[in-house]
C-alpha positions as MATLAB code, in Angstrom:
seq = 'XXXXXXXXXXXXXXXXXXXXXXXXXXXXXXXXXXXXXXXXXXXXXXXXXXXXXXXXXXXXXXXXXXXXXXXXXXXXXXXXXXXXXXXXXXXXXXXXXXXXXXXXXXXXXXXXXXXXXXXXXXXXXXXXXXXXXXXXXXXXXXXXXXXXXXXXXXXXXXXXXXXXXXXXXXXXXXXXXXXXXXXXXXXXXXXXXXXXXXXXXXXXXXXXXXXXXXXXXXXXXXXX';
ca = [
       0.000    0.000    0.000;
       1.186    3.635   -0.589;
       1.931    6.059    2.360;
      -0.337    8.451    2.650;
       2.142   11.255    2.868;
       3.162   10.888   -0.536;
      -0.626   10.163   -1.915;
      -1.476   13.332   -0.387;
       1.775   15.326   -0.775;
       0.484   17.301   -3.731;
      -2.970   17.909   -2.364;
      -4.012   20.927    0.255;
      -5.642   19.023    2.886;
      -8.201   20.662    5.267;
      -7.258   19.917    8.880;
     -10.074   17.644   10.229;
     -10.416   19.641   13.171;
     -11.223   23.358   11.014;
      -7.654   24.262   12.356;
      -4.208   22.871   12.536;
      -3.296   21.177   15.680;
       0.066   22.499   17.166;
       0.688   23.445   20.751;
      -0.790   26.678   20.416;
      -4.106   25.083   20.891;
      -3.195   20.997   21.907;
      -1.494   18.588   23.903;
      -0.292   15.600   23.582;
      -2.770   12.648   25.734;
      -0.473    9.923   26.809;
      -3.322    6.751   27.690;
       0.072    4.266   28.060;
       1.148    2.146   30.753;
       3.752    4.877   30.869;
       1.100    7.497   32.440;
       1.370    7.146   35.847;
      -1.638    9.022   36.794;
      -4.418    6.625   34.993;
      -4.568    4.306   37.601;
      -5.925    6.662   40.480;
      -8.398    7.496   37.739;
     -11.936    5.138   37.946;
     -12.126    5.141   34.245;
     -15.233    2.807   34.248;
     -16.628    5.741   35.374;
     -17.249    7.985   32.755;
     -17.722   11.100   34.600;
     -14.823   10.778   36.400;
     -12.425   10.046   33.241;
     -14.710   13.099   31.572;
     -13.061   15.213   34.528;
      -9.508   13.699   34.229;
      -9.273   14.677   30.570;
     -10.614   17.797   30.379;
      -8.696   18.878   34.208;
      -5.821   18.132   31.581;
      -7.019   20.820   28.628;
      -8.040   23.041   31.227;
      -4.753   23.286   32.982;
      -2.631   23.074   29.990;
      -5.566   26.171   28.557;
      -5.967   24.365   25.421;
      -9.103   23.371   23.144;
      -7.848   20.114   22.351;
      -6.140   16.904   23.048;
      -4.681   14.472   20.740;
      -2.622   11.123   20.369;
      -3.035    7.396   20.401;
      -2.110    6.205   16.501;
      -0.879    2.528   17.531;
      -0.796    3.234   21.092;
      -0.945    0.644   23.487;
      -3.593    1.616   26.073;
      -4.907    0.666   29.300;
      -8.053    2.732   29.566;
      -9.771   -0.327   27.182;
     -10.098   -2.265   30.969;
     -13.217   -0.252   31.294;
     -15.262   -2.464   28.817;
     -15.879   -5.834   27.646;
     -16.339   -5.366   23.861;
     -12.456   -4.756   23.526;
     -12.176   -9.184   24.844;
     -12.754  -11.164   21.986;
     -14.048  -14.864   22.108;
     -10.363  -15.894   21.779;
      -9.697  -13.893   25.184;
      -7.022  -11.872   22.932;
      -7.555   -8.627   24.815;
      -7.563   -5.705   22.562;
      -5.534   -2.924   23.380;
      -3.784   -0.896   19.918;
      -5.418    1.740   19.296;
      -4.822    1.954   15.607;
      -6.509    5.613   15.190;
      -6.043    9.140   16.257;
      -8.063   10.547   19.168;
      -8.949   14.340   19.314;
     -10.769   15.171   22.797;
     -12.611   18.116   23.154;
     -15.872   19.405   24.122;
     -19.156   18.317   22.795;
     -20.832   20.121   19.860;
     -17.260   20.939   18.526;
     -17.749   20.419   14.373;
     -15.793   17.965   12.124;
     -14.397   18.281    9.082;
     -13.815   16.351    5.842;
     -10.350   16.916    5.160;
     -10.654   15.692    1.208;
     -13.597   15.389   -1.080;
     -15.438   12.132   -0.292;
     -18.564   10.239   -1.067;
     -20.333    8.803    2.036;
     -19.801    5.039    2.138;
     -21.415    3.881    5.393;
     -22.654    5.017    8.662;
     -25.023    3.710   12.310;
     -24.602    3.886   15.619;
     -22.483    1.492   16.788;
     -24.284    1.494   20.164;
     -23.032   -0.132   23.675;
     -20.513    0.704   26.833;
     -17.488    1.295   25.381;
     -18.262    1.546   21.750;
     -17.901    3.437   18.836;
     -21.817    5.168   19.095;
     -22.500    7.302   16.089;
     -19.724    6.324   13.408;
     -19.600    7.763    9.605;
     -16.761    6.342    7.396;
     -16.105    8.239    4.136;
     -14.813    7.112    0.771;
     -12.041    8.956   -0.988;
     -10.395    8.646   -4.592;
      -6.949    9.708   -5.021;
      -4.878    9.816   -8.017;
      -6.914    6.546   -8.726;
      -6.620    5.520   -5.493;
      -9.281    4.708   -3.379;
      -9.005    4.728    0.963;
     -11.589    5.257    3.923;
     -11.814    7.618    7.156;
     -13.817    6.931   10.011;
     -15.234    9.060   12.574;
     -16.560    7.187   15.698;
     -17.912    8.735   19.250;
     -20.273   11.360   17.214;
     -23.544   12.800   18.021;
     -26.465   10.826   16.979;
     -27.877   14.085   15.401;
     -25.346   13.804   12.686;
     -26.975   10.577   11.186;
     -30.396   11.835   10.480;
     -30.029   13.469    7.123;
     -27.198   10.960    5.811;
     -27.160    8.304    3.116;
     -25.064    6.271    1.402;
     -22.690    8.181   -1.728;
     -23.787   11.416   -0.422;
     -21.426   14.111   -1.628;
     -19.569   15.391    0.991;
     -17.053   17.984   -0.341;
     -13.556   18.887    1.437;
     -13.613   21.582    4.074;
     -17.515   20.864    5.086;
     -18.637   20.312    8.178;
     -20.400   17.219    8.628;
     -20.531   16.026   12.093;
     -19.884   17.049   15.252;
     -18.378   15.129   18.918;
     -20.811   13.730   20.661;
     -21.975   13.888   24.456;
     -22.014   10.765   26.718;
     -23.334    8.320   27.269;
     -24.872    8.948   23.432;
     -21.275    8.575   22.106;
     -20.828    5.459   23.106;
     -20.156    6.331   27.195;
     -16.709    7.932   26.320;
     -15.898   11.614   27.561;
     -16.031   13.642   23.946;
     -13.761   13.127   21.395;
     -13.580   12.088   17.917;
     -11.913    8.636   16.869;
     -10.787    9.442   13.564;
      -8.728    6.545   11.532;
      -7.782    5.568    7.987;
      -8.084    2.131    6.305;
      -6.905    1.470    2.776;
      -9.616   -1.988    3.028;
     -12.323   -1.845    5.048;
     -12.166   -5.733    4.634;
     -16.485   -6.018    4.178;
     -17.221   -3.602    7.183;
     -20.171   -1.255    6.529;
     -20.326    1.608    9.156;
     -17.860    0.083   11.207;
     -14.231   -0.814   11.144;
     -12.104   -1.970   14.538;
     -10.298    0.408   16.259;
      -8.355   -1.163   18.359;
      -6.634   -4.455   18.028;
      -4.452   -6.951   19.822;
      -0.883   -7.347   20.031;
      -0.689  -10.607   17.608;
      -2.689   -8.527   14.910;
      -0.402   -5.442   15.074;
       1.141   -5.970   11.921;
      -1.618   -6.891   10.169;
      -3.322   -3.592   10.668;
      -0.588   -1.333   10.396;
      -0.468   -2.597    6.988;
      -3.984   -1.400    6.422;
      -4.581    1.861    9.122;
      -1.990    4.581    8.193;
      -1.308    7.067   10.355;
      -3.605   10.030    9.613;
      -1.208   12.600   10.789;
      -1.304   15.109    7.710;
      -5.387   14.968    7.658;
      -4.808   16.577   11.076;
      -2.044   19.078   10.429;
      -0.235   18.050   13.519;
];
């Protein structure tokens, strides 16, 4: 598969966000084993994680947070739908995460047709989810935009033209968004491998290079 640098290298991209992230306006969210904080933090509790993250933008006075592209995480404890039937726990997160505060609008970053969307309801989930299809240069790839507002999927359907710089969805509250404190899951796949309106974010250790090989790391949709 191509890097999507050099796909895109030619190509003004629209930061996903309506703005550049830099560290004029976000910080870097470390959800590691390495974060020595996160485990005085109930993160099964949802309000109380809500109040961990955003203590962090509100300290550091910026609108957003961002990281996680092939992080190993520890905050997937809080639910069951990241333990397959195998028992191969699932924690690589193969996506970006962008937390900020509810209501903030989304972007498409390149023109796209819509290819799927539904909420992807339950504890822990994805909730409202939209993945758009892109053609580049004869190449065709997918984004995906999980943890959205449920509001965003009324007036949808499927090869809706959705044109670069529009906004098109927004973060969603909790528990709507899947019971996560806001932010936007946002991820590129090359195959979507049959998935319609859903795609895994997160996989396990043994299936790490599988997916890299598929999820590239959506850094320059960003403009971090």
């Amino acid at each position: 598969m191509p890097y999507i640098d050099n796909l895109l290298s030619d190509l003004a991209v629209f930061p996903v966000m309506g703005e550049k992230l830099d560290d004029s306006n976000s910080i870097l969210m470390d959800f590691s084993p390495t974060n020595l904080e996160l485990p005085s933090v109930e993160i099964s509790n949802t309000e109380t994680f809500n109040r961990y993250v955003f203590g962090l933008l509100h300290k550091a006075g910026r609108r957003f947070g961002h990281g996680g592209y092939f992080e190993h995480r520890v905050i997937y404890s809080r639910s069951t739908v990241f333990a397959t039937a195998e028992e191969d726990f699932r924690d690589i997160h193969m996506g970006v995460d962008i937390w900020a505060e509810a209501g903030t609008p989304v972007f498409a970053p390149l023109d796209a047709v819509v290819h799927s969307f539904q909420d992807n309801a339950g504890f822990g989930n994805y909730g409202p989810t939209i993945i758009l299809q892109h053609e580049v240069g004869g190449t065709v790839f997918f984004s995906l935009y999980g943890h959205l507002a449920k509001t965003d999927l009324i007036h949808l359907s499927p090869g809706q033209v959705i044109s670069k710089g529009e906004e098109f969805c927004h973060l969603g509250p909790y528990p709507e968004n899947g019971d996560w404190p806001p932010h936007l899951h946002f991820q590129i796949m090359w195959d979507l491998m049959g998935n319609v309106g859903d795609f895994p974010g997160v996989c396990s250790h043994r299936e790490i290079d599988k997916y890299r090989q598929i999820c590239p790391d959506p850094a320059i949709l960003i403009g971090h």
